[in-house]
C-alpha positions as CSV (number, residue, x, y, z in Angstrom):
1,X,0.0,0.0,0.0
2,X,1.1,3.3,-0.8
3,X,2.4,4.9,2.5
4,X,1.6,8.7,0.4
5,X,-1.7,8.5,-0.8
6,X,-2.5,11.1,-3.5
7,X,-5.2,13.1,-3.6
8,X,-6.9,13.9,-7.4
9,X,-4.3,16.5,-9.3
10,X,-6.5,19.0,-10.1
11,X,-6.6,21.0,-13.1
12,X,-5.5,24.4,-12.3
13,X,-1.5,23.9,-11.3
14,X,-1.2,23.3,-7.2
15,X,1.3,25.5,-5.4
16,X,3.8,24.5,-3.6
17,X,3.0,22.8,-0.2
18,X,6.1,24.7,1.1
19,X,7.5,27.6,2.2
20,X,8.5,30.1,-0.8
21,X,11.9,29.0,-2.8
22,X,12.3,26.0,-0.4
23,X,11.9,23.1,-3.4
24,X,10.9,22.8,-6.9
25,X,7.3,21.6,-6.4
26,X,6.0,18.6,-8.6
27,X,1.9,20.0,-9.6
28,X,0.1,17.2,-7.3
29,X,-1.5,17.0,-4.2
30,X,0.2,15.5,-1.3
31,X,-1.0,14.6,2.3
32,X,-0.3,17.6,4.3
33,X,2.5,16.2,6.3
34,X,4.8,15.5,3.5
35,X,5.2,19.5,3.5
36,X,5.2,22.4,5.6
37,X,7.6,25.3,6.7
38,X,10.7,24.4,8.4
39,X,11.8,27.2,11.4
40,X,15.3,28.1,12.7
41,X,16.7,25.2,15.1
42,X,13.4,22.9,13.8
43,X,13.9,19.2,13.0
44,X,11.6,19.6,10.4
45,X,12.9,19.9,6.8
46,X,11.0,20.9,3.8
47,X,10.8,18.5,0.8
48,X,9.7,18.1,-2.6
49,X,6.5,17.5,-3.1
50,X,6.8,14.0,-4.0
51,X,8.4,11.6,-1.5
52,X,11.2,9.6,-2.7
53,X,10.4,6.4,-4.8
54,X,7.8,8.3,-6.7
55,X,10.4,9.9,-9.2
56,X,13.4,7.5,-9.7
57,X,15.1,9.6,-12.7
58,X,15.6,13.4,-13.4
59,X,16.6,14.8,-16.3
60,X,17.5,18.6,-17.0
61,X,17.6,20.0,-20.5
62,X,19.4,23.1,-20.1
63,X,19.6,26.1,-22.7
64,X,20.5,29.8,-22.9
65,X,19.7,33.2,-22.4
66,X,16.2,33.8,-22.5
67,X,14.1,35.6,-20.4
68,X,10.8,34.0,-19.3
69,X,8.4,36.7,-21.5
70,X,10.5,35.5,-24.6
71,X,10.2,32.0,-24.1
72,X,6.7,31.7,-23.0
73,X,5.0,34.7,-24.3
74,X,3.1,35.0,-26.6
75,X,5.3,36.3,-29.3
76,X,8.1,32.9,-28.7
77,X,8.8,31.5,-32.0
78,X,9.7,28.1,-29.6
79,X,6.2,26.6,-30.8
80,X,7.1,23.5,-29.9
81,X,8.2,24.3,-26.2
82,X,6.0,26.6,-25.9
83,X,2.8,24.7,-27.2
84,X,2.7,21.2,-27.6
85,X,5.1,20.5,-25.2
86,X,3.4,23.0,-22.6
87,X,-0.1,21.3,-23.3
88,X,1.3,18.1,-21.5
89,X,3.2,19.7,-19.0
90,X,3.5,22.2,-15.9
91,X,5.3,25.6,-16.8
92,X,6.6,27.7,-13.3
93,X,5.9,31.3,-14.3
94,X,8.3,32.2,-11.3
95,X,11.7,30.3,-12.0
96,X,15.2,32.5,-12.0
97,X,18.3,31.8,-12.5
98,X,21.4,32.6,-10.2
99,X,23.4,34.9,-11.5
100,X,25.5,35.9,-14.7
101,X,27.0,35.0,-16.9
102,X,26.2,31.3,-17.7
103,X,29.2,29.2,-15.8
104,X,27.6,30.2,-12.2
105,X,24.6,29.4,-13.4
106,X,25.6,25.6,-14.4
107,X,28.1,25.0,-11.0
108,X,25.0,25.8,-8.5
109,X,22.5,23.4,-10.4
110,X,24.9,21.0,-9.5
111,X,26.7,21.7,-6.7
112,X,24.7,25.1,-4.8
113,X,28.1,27.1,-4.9
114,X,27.4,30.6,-5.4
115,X,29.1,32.7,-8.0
116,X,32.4,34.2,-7.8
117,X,34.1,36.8,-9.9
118,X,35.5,34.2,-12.5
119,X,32.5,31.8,-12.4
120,X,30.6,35.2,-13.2
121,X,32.3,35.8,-15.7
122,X,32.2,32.3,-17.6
123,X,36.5,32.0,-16.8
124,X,36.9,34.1,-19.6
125,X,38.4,37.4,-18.1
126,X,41.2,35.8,-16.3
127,X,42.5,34.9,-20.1
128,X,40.0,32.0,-20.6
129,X,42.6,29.7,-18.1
130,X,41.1,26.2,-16.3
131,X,42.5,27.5,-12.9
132,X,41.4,26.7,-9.2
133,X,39.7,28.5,-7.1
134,X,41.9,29.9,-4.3
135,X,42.1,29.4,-1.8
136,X,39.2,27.1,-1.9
137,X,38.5,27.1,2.0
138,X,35.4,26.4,3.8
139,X,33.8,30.0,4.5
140,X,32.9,30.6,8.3
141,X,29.9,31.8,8.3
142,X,27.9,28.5,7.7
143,X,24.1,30.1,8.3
144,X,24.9,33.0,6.0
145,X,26.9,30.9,3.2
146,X,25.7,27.5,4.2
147,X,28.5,24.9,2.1
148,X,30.5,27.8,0.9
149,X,34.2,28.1,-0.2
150,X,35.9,31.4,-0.2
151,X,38.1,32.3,-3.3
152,X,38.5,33.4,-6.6
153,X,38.5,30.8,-10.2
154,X,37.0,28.2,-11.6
155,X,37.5,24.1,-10.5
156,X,36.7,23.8,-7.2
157,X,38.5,21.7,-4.6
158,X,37.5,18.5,-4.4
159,X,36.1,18.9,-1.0
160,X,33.7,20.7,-2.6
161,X,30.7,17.9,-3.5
162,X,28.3,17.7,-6.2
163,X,25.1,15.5,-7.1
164,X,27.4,13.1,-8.7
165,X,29.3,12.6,-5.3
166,X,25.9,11.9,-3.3
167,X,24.8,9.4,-6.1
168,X,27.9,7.7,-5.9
169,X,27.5,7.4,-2.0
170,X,24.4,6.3,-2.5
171,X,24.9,4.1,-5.6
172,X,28.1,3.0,-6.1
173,X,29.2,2.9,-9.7
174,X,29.9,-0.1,-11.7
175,X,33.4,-1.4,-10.7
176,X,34.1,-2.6,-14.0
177,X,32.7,0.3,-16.6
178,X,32.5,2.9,-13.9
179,X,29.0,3.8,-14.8
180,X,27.4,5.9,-12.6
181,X,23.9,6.7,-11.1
182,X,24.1,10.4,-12.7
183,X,25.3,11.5,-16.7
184,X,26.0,14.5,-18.3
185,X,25.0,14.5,-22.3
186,X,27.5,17.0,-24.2
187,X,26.7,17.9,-27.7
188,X,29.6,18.3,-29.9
189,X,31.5,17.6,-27.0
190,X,35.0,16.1,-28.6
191,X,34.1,16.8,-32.3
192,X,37.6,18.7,-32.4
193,X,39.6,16.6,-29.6
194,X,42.4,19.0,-29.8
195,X,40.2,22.0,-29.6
196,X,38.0,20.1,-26.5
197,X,40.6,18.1,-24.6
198,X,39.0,14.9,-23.2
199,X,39.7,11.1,-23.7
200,X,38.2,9.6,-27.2
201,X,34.8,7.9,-27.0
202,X,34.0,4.8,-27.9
203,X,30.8,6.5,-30.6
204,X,32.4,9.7,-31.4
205,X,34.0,12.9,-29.6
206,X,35.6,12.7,-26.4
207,X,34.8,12.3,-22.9
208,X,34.7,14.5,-19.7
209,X,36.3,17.1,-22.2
210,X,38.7,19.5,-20.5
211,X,42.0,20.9,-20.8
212,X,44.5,20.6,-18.8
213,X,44.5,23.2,-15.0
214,X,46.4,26.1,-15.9
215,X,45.8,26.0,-20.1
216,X,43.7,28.6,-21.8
217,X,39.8,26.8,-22.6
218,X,39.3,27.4,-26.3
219,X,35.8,26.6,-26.5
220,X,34.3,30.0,-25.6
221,X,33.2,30.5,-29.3
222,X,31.8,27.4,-31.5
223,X,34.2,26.6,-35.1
224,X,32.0,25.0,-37.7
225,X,33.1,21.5,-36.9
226,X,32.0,21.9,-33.2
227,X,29.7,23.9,-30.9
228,X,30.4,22.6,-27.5
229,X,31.2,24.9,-24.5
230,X,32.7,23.4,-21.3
231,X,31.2,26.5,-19.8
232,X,28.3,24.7,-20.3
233,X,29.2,21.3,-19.1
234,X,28.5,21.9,-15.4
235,X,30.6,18.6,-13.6
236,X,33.7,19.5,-15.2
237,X,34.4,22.4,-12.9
238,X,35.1,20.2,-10.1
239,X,38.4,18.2,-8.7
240,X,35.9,15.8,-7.2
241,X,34.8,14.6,-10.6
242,X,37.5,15.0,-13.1
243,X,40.6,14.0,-10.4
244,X,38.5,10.4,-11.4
245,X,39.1,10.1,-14.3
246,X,37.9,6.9,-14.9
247,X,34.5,8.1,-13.9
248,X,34.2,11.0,-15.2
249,X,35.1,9.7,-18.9
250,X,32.3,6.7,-18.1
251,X,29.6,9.6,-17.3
252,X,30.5,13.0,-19.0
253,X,29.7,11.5,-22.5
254,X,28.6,13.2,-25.9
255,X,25.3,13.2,-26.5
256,X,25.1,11.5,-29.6
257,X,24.0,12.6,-33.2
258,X,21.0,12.9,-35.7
259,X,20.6,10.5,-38.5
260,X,19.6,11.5,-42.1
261,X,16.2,11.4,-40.7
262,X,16.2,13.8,-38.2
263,X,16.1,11.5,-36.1
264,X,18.5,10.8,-32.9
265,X,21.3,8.0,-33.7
266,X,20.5,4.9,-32.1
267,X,24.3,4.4,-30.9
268,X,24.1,7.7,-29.3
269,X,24.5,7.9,-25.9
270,X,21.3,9.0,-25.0
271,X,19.5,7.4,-27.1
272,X,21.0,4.1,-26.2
273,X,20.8,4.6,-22.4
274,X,17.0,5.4,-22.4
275,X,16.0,2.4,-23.9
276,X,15.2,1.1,-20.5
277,X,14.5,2.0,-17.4
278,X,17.6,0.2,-15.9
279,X,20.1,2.0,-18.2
280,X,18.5,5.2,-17.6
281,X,20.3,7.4,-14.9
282,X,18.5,8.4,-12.1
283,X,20.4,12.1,-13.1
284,X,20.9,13.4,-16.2
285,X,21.9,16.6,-17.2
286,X,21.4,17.0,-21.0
287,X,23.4,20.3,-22.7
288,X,22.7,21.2,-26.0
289,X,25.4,22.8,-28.4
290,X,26.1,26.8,-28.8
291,X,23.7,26.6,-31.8
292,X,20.9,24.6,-30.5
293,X,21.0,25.7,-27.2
294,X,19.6,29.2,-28.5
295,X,23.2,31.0,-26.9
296,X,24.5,31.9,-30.8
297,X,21.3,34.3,-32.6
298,X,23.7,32.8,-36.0
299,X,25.6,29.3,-35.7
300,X,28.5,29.1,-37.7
301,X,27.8,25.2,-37.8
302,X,24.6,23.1,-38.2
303,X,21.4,23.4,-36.2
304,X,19.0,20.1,-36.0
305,X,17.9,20.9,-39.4
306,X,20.9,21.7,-41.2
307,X,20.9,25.7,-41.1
308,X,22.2,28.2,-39.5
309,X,19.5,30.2,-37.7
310,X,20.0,30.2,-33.6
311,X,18.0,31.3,-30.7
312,X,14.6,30.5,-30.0
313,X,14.3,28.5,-33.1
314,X,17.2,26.5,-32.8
315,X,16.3,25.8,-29.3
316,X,12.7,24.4,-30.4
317,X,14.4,22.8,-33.3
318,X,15.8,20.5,-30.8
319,X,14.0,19.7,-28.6
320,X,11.2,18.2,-31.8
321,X,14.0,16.3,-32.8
322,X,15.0,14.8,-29.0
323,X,12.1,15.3,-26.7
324,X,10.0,11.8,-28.8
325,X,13.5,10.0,-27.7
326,X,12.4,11.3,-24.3
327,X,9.0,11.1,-24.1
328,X,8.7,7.7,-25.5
329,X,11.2,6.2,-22.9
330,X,10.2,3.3,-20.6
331,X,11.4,5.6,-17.5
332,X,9.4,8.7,-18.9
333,X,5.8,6.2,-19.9
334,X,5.8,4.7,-16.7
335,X,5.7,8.0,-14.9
336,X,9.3,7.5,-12.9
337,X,10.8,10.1,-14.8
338,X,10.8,14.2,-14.3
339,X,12.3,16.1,-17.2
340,X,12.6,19.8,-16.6
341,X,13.5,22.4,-19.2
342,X,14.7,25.6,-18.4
343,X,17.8,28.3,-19.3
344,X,20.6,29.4,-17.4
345,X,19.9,33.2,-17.4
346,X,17.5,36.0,-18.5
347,X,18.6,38.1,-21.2
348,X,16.7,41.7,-21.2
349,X,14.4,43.1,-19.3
350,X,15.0,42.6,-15.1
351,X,17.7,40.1,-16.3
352,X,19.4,40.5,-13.0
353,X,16.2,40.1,-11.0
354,X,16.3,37.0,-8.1
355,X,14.3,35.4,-6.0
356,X,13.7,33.2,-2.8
357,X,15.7,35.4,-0.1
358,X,19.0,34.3,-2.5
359,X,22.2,35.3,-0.8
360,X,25.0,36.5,-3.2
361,X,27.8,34.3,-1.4
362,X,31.2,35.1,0.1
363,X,32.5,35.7,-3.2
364,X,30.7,37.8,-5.0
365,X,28.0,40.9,-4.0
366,X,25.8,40.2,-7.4
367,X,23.1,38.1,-7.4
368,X,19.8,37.1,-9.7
369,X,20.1,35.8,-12.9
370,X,16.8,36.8,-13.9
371,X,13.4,35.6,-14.7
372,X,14.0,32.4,-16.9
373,X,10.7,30.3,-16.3
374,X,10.9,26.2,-16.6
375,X,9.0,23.5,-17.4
376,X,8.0,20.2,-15.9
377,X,7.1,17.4,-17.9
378,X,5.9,13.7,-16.5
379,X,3.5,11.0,-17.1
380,X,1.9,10.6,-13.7
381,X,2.5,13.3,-11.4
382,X,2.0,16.6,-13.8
383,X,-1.7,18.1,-14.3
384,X,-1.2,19.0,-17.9
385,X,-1.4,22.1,-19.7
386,X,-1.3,23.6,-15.3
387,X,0.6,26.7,-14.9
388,X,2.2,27.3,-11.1
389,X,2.1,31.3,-11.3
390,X,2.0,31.3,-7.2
391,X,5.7,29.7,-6.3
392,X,9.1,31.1,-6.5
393,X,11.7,28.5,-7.5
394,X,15.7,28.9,-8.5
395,X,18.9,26.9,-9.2
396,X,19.0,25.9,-5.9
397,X,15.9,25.1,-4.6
398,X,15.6,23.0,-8.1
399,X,18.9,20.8,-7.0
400,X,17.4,21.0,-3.3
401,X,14.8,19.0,-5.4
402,X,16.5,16.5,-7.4
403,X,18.0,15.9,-4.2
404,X,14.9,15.2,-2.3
405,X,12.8,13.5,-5.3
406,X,16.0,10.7,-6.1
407,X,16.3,9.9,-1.8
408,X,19.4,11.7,-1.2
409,X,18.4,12.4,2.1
410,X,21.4,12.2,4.7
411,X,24.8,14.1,4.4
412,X,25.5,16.8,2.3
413,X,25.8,20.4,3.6
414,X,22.9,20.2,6.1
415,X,23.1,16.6,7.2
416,X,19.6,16.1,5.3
417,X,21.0,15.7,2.0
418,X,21.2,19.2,0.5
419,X,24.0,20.7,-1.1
420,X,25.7,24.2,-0.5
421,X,22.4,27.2,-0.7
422,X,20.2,24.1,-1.8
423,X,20.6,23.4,2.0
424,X,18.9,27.3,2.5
């Protein structure tokens, strides 16, 4: 018997049973003690809306620079993410991003490190070098910068824990392949080795591309051949993933390609890990190229459909030719999947605008990232077509989330299984 019974989803989107910016909030109806606000020195600890066992695999599709009124307004030449794929979903009106540029942005979906002047600046001011952050050291003040490290760069120490840490603590990867519990999906990622760094795949590209600490990263601007950014490859900024090296070339894999078709490549990686539920990762993190994911407004190379028009379009593009892949998994048809699109920042109007009480960390005195909306797509637990227009969600509350919804529930920066500001 079902230990949480549900009551009927209803039809209009059902806000958060939690206090504001605490977790990203699933649209169903929960009993009332599986929520609630937590107070200062409380045992109590706010949760996702769904208890853990309900959603076994999340999946974040990640794109770039667009505000929430572009996206989702009326005016968004994203059809496809913007109407058939919102009919059978959940959008959050009220979702923002972290900060600027794009690399802070990726680090605290994964990790809850705030910003610092590098990270803010996508490790591109400093002369584009893959440096440490300095000195790395646990900040102080743990209630004001809860999981915090003070210092200035861009991989962090590997005392510094991510999602892929708790998942390995949790479940341990395979001894053999080193297959983990978690994956991140590159595009392009290894297309030009020499350009990318990385160890060759065993498909195409490379894995867990990065250069080498102290080298200049050349992937800030796409070449024809190859769009990938490690800027936007969010595990690679860490010691604790790359110093394994084993792992992190078994998880942080290429995506995969289109056929002639359209179509995604059956040896891909994705496509070849969601064939089944067992194969599928309990986190995935899914990052489109600098064409597709809507970052370059003209791609020097290809988008999914051969040209060279970016944004929006590219972005939608996309996601029609991956999201039936998706969608037509056994993971996502048996309802034990979440899939959440969203974008890394805002891009015009209140593009530095935050939410959620967000702290700007020891590092940095800028925060909010702006006003980026996301959307929440599953079989079982989503009212389709709802809209949640009442909660305020960010980067952190969303890994506070994933966190929650895939059991990680002891440890991390809290002791309850929340990372860095996802544990605020």
């Amino acid at each position: 018997m079902n230990p949480y019974p549900l009551a009927p989803v209803p039809r209009r989107a059902l806000a958060a049973l939690v206090t504001t910016g605490a977790a990203l909030a699933v649209a169903v109806a929960v009993a009332a003690s599986s929520a609630g606000a937590a107070t200062h020195g409380s045992t109590h600890v706010v949760r996702a809306a769904v208890p853990p066992g309900h959603i076994n695999h999340v999946m974040v599709i990640e794109f770039e620079n667009q505000g929430f009124d572009a996206t989702f307004g009326a005016n968004s030449p994203a059809t496809y993410l913007n109407g058939t794929l919102r009919k059978k979903g959940e959008l959050l009106q009220n979702y923002y991003a972290i900060g600027h540029v794009s690399l802070d942005n990726y680090i605290a979906q994964v990790s809850g490190q705030g910003a610092n002047q590098a990270t803010s600046a996508d490790c591109i001011t400093n002369g584009a070098a893959f440096v440490n952050v300095t000195p790395g050291t646990p900040n102080e003040d743990k209630t004001l910068n809860p999981g915090q490290v003070d210092g200035q760069g861009c991989v962090y120490p590997a005392s510094v824990k991510t999602i892929a840490a708790q998942l390995d603590a949790k479940y341990a990867p395979n001894h053999k392949t080193h297959v983990a519990a978690w994956r991140a999906y590159e595009q392009d990622m290894g297309n030009a080795p020499l350009r990318d760094g990385g160890t060759k795949d065993a498909t195409a590209g490379t894995d867990c591309a990065h250069v080498t600490i102290g080298s200049p990263n050349n992937t800030n601007a796409a070449v024809a051949t190859d769009q990938y950014a490690a800027r936007h490859n969010p595990f690679i900024w860490f010691h604790s993933v790359i110093d394994n090296s084993a792992e992190c070339s078994a998880n942080v894999v290429p995506l995969g390609a289109l056929s002639a078709g359209g179509t995604p490549s059956a040896s891909g990686h994705l496509a070849h890990d969601l064939k089944s539920e067992s194969t599928t990762p309990r986190f995935a993190f899914v990052t489109p190229n600098l064409c597709n994911d809507g970052h370059d407004a003209t791609c020097v190379g290809p988008n999914s459909t051969g040209g060279h028009t970016g944004g929006l379009t590219a972005a939608d593009q996309f996601l029609k030719a991956w999201m039936p892949l998706v969608l037509g998994s056994p993971a996502y048809k048996h309802g034990n999947m979440l899939v959440v699109i969203t974008f890394d920042e805002a891009e015009g109007t209140n593009a530095g605008a935050s939410c959620c009480g967000q702290e700007p960390g020891p590092n940095t005195t800028a925060t909010g990232g702006g006003q980026v909306g996301a959307l929440l797509l599953n079989a079982k637990y989503i009212a389709p077509g709802s809209v949640d227009i009442r909660g305020t969600y960010n980067h952190y509350s969303a890994l506070r989330s994933y966190e929650d919804l895939l059991g990680l529930t002891t440890g991390g920066t809290d002791g309850k299984g929340h990372l860095g500001f996802a544990a605020a």
